[in-house]
C-alpha angles and dihedrals in degrees: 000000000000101000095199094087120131111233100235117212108158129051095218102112095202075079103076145018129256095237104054111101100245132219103189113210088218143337098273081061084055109127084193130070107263110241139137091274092068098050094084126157111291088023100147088032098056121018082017148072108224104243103255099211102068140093118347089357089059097070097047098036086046089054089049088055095049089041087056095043090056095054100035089051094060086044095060098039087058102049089037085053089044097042086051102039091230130136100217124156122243095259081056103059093025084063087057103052115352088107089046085050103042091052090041096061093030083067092037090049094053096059106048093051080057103052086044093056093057088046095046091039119026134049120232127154098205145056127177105199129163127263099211121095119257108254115187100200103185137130108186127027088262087058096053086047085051094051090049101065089045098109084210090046097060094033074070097042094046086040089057093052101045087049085064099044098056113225093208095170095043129083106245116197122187124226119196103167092065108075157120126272123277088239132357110217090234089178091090092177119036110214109283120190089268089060097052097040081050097058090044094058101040085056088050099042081046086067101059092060133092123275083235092033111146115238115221112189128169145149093200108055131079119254086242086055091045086049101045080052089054091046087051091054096044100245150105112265122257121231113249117277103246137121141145108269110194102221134233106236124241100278104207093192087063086041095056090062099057115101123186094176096243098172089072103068141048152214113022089340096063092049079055101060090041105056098031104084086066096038109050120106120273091225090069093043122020095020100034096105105049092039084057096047095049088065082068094043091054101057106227116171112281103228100019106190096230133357108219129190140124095201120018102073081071105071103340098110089179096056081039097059090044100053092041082057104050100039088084092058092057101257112145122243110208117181116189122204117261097173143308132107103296118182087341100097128048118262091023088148097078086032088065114037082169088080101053087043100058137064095221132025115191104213111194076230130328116103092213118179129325140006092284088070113081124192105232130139137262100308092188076075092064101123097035119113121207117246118240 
């Protein structure tokens, strides 16, 4: 196999020459349009990388990913409560960003298998990374899935890993010109007159409910099958949790003085550590105050009995911070199954944090593991009748 091939890991095409012999780390580096024509014999051995988390790879590389989240997880719960000074349990914090973290190293994960299979695997004599640091400006976990699919994004990203591997037999060049923004304006909306008179009314028709009233809160049901819920408990129905929050930006000054110890540690969850002062979510450090506060502001009852949703403790920081909040004060958390793959692949544990966080999961009909997991049926059919 011709060993003068350049690793591609960008599809931006000013990288690199015509002329040089190419090995692409995957097909979103392609510089070609991906068709049948280009899937020849010898395809992934020769022009690609072979995928690293597939077949007999996925297992082991999948075990690596949940090993790292663990660690990583008690990591994080320790420095947030010290940062914070705050004394919160694990199911606190893991409520706030245990779906944001398992995503995060999943796709960090991915990538560094796959950077180790073309080590371990193919010969090439030249890399072109880049030489800035890789910044993970987010604030949400939309804005985290945003960010993956930026080329430039993930150049950064590959270039960072590679920096910590060492290619010593390999020719590493340095780009500078190629590279994120200094700064994404995240807060896509500004506050307008209907957000804020949002907000005001959520915190005065907040008052009107009972200090146990149950929140239901959900993206995915109809407003009848909220209602009939509501009717069931005994209660008037909440407005949805939901309001524009303006951001605090990424403050590099606060970030620098983050350590995760990452010398101390090896393999993916060393990559981790490393990258992850400048990559955390700004809603659990430079936003974490106000966001918790605004729970106050807002006037939610104070010991609802229960906390019921199949979509919002994903992305929705507000309905996060709320539950986070109440759990201490004995209200249930139920979360009821709205899609996904749920006990049907292997390792779905470290795939549904959802699961771990809540007292109760709803299943449309696997039992799964443990007594938190009850057997029901597809709630997003709530509100069908069945025809005669």
């Amino acid at each position: 196999m011709n060993k003068k091939k350049t690793l591609v890991i960008s599809n931006n095409k000013k990288l690199y020459t015509k002329k040089e012999k190419k090995l692409f780390l995957n097909l979103n580096c392609m510089h070609e349009t991906i068709s049948k024509k280009i899937f020849k014999e010898n395809f992934f051995g020769n022009q690609v990388v072979r995928p690293s988390m597939i077949n007999k790879t996925y297992v082991k590389n999948s075990y690596q990913i949940e090993k790292t989240i663990n660690s990583i997880t008690k990591s994080l719960v320790k420095f947030l409560n010290n940062f914070h000074n705050e004394n919160k349990s694990q199911r606190y914090w893991e409520i706030l960003f245990s779906n944001w973290l398992r995503t995060f190293v999943s796709i960090v994960g991915e990538k560094y298998f796959n950077i180790l299979e073309a080590k371990k695997n193919y010969r090439f004599n030249k890399i072109i990374i880049s030489k800035n640091k890789f910044i993970n400006q987010n604030n949400t976990l939309t804005d985290l899935g945003e960010n993956s699919v930026r080329d430039v994004w993930n150049f950064e990203l590959y270039s960072e890993i590679i920096k910590d591997l060492k290619f010593p037999k390999t020719k590493v060049m340095y780009e500078t010109e190629y590279k994120q923004k200094n700064s994404f304006d995240l807060n896509k909306k500004n506050y307008n007159e209907r957000k804020f008179l949002n907000k005001t009314l959520t915190k005065i028709l907040n008052i009107f409910l009972k200090k146990n009233h149950s929140i239901i809160d959900d993206a995915s049901l109809s407003r009848i099958s909220k209602m009939k819920i509501h009717l069931n408990l005994n209660q008037i129905p909440n407005i949805p949790i939901k309001y524009q929050i303006n951001y605090k930006p990424l403050n590099e000054k606060i970030r620098s003085q983050l350590n995760f110890n990452y010398k101390n540690y090896s393999g993916l969850d060393r990559i981790i550590r490393k990258i992850l002062p400048l990559s955390l979510p700004t809603t659990i450090i430079e936003n974490y105050r106000d966001l918790n506060k605004s729970i106050e502001d807002l006037s939610y009852p104070k010991k609802p009995r229960l906390i019921f949703t199949t979509t919002e403790y994903n992305d929705n920081e507000i309905f996060k911070f709320l539950v986070a909040n109440k759990i201490s004060k004995k209200t249930k958390f139920i979360i009821a199954q709205h899609g996904n793959n749920y006990f049907s692949i292997e390792n779905y544990k470290f795939l549904c944090p959802e699961i771990k966080t809540a007292d109760f999961f709803i299943s449309w009909g696997s039992i799964g593991e443990g007594k938190k997991v009850k057997k029901l049926f597809n709630i997003l059919n709530l509100n069908f009748k069945k025809k005669e």
